[in-house]
N, C-alpha and C positions, 0 to 999 in steps of 0.2 A: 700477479707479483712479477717485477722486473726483474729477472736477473743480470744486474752491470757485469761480470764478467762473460756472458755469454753477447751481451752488445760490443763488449771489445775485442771479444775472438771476431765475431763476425765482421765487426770494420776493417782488422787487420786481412783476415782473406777479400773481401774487397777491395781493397788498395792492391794487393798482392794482385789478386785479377786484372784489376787497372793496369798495373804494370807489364803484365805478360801480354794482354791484349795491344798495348802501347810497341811491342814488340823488344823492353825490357826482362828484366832475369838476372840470372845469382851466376855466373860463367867462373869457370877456375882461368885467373890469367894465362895467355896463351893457348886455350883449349879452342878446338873449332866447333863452336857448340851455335844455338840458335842464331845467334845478332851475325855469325858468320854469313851463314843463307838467308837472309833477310837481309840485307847491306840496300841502302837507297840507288848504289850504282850499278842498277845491272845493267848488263849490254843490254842494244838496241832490239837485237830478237826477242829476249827474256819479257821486256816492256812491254812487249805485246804491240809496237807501232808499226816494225818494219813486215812482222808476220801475215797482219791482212792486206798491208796494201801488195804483196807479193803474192796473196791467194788473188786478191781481183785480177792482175796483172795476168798472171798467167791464166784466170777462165776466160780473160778476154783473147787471149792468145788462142786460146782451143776451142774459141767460139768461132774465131774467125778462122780456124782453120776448117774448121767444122762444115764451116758455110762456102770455101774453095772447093774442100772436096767436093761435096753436095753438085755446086753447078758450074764447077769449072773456070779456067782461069779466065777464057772468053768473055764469059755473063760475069764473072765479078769485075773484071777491070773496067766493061760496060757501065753495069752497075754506078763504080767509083767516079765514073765521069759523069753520070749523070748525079750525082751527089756535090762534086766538087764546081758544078754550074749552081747549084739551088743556093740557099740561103746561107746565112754566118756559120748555120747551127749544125746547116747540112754539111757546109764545107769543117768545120769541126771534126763529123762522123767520119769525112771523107778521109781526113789526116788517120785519125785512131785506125781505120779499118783498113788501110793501105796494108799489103801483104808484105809484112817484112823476111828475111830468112827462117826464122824460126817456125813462122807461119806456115810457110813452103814447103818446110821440112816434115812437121805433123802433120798437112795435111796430106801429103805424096806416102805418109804412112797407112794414113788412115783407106787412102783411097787403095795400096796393098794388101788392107785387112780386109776388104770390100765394105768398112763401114758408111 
């Protein structure tokens, strides 16, 4: 046997579900209640966009500082030339991997830690 008012309780909390999952709700005006922290405009860190491409950025940075301490400023500027004679792809590598300050800087550290 059907019970009709237990078919209508139950659509009402599905809908109600619906809504909360929708990221809707019952807020007292002016309150800073959920729809505050949920808002579609969050900064760029928040987004989740600017956060990895600044983790790649920087292991590329302490990769290649990695590889200066390692074998020195000699063999890598070597290195760099014989990169920036090769191909499109090499001459690519050869821009990315050029030692900028910051490079310089982590790895003149690294090489103080004797890592």
């Amino acid at each position: 046997m059907v019970d009709r008012n237990l078919q209508n309780f139950y659509g009402r909390v599905a809908r109600i579900e619906r809504i909360h999952a929708s990221g809707g709700g019952f807020e007292a005006e002016g309150a800073i209640g959920r729809s505050y922290y949920t808002r579609k405009s969050r900064p760029l860190l928040r987004r989740g966009v600017l956060g990895p491409v600044v983790l790649v950025l920087m292991t590329i940075v302490v990769i290649k500082a990695a590889v200066l301490a390692s074998i020195g400023d000699v063999a890598y500027a070597d290195r760099l030339e014989r990169l920036r004679t090769g191909s499109t792809i090499d001459r690519v590598g050869a821009y990315v991997l050029t030692a900028d300050p910051l490079t310089v800087m982590i790895s003149r550290q690294l090489d103080r830690l004797g890592l």
